[in-house]
C-alpha atoms as a printed R data frame, in Angstrom:
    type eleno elety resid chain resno       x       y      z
1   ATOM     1    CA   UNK     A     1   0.000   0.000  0.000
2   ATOM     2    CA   UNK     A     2   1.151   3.503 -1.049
3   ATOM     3    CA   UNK     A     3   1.255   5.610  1.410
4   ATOM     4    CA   UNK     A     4   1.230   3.698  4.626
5   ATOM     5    CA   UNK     A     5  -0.924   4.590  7.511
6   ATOM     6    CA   UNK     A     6  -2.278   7.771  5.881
7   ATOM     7    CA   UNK     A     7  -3.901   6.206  3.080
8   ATOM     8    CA   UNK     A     8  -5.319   3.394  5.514
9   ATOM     9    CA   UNK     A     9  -7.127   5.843  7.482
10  ATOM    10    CA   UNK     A    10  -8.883   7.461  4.568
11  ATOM    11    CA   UNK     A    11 -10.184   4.189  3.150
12  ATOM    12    CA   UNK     A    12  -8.638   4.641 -0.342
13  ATOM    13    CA   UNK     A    13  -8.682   1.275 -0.905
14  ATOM    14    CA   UNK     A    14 -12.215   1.045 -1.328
15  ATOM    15    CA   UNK     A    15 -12.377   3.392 -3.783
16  ATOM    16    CA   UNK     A    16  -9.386   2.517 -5.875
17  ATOM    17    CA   UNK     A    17  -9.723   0.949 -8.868
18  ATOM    18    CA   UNK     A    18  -8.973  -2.710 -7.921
19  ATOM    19    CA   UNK     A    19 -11.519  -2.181 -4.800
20  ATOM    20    CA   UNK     A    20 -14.107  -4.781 -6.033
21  ATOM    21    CA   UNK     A    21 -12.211  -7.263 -4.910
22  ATOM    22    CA   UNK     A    22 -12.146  -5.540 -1.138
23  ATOM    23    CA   UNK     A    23 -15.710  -5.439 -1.226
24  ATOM    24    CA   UNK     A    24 -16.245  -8.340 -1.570
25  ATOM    25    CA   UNK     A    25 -14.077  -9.352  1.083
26  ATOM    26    CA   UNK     A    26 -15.385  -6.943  3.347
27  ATOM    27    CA   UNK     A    27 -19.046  -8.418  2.935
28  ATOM    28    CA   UNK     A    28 -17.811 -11.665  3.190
29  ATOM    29    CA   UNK     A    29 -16.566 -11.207  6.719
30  ATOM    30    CA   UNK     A    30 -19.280  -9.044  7.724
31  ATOM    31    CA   UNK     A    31 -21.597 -12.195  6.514
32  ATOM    32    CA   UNK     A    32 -19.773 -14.618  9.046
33  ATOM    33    CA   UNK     A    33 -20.086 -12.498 12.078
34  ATOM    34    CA   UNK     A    34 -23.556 -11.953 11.548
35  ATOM    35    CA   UNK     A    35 -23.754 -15.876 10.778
36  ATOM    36    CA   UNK     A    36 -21.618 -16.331 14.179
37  ATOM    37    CA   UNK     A    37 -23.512 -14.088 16.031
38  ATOM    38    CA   UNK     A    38 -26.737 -15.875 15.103
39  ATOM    39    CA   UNK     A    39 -24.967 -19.196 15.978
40  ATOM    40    CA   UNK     A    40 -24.235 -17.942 19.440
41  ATOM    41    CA   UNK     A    41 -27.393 -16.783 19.723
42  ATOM    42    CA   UNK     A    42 -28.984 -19.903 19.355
43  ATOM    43    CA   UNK     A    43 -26.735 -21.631 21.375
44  ATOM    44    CA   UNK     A    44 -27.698 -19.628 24.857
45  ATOM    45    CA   UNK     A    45 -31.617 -19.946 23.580
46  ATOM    46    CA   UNK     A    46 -31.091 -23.439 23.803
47  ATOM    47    CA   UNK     A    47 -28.685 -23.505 27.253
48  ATOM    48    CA   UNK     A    48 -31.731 -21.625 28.974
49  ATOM    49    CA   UNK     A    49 -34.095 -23.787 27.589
50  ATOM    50    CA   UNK     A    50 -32.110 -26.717 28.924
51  ATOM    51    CA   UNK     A    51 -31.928 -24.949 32.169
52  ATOM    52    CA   UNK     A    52 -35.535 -24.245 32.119
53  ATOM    53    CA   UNK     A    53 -36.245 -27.956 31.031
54  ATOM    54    CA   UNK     A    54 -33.838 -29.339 33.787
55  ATOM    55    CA   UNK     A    55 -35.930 -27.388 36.846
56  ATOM    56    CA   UNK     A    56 -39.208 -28.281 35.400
57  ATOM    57    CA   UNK     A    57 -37.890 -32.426 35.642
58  ATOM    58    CA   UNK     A    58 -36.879 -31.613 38.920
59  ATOM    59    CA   UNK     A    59 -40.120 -30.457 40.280
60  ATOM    60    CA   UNK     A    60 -42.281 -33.269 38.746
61  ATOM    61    CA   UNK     A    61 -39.949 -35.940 39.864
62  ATOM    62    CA   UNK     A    62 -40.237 -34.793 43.516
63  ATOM    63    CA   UNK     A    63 -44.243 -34.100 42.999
64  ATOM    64    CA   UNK     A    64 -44.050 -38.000 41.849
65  ATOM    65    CA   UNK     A    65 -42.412 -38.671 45.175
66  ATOM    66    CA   UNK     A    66 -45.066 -37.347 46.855
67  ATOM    67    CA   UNK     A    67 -47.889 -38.685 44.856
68  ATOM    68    CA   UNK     A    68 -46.503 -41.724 45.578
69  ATOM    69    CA   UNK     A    69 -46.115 -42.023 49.488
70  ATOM    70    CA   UNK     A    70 -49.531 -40.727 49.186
71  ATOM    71    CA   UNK     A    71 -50.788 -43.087 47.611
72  ATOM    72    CA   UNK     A    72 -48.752 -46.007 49.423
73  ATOM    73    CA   UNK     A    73 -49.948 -44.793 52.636
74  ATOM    74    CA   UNK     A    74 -53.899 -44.840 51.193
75  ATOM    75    CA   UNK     A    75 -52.995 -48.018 49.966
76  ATOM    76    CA   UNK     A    76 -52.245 -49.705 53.617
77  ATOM    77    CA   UNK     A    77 -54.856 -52.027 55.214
78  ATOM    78    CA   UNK     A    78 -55.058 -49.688 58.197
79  ATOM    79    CA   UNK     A    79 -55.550 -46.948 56.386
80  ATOM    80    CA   UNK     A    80 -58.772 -48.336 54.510
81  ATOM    81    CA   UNK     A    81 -59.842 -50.046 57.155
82  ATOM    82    CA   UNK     A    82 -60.641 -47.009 59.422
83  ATOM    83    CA   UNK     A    83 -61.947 -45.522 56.255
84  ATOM    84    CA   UNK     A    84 -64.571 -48.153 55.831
85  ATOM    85    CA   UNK     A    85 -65.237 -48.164 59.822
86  ATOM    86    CA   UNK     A    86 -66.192 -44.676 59.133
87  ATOM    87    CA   UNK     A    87 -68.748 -45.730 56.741
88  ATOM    88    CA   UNK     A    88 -70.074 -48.802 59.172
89  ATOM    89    CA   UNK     A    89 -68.264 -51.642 57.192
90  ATOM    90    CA   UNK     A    90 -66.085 -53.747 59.424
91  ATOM    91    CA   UNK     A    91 -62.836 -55.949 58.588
92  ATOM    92    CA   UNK     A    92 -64.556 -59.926 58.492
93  ATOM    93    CA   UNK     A    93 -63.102 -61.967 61.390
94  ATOM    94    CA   UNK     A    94 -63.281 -64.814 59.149
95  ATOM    95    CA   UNK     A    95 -60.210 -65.180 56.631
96  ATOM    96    CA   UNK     A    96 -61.492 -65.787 53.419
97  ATOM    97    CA   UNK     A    97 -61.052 -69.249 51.433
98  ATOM    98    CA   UNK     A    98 -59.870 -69.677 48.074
99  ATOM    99    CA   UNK     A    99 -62.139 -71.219 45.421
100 ATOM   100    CA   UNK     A   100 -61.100 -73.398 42.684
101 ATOM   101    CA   UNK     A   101 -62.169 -73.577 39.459
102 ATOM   102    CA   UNK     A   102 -61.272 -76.743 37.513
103 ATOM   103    CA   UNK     A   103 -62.181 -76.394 33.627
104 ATOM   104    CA   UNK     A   104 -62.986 -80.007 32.008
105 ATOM   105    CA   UNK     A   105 -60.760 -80.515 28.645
106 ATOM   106    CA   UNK     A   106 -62.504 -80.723 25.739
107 ATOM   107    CA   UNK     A   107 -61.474 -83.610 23.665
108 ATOM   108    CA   UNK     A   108 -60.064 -82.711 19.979
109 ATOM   109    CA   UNK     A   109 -61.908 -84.549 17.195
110 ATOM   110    CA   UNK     A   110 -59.156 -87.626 16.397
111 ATOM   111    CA   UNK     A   111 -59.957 -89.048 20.400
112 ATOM   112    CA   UNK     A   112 -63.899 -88.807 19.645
113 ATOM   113    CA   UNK     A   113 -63.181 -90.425 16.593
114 ATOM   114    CA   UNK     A   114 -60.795 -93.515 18.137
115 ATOM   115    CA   UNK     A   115 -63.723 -94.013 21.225
């Protein structure tokens, strides 16, 4: 560059006559900030979403913990008992007896056929 510093400051190469090719180059870097600027962009969007997401798991996983002793302490014979003694139904004092079922085979068609 003619001139040195001087001609630096007042820009002449963009206005010379080879300054096309400045331009261009000019545009081209201004295009990858903006394209890195975007990029960083989306990349804290997305960290605060993860953040965001990350809270909200931790909230429903300890409202699941309490759902659930909840319902394992409903669930406890005592528990449903004294509901039911509220309502005038008392435990049986006899245990109760398993019933069994036995289901006759039905004979395929070859042992009808052999009889």
């Amino acid at each position: 560059m003619k001139g040195g510093v001087y001609s630096l400051l007042k820009a002449k190469y963009l206005v010379d006559e080879g300054s096309m090719r400045n331009w261009r180059f000019i545009i081209f870097l201004i295009i990858i900030a903006i394209l890195m600027i975007a990029n960083s962009h989306n990349y804290e969007q997305k960290l605060y979403r993860i953040t965001a997401l990350e809270s909200e798991v931790k909230e429903l996983r300890s409202e699941f913990v309490d759902r659930r002793s909840e319902l394992m302490e409903l669930k406890m014979e005592s528990t449903v008992s004294k509901k039911m003694e509220e309502k005038g139904i008392l435990p049986s004092s006899v245990p109760p007896k398993k019933i069994k079922v036995v289901k006759e085979k039905e004979e395929s068609i070859l042992h009808k056929l052999w009889r």
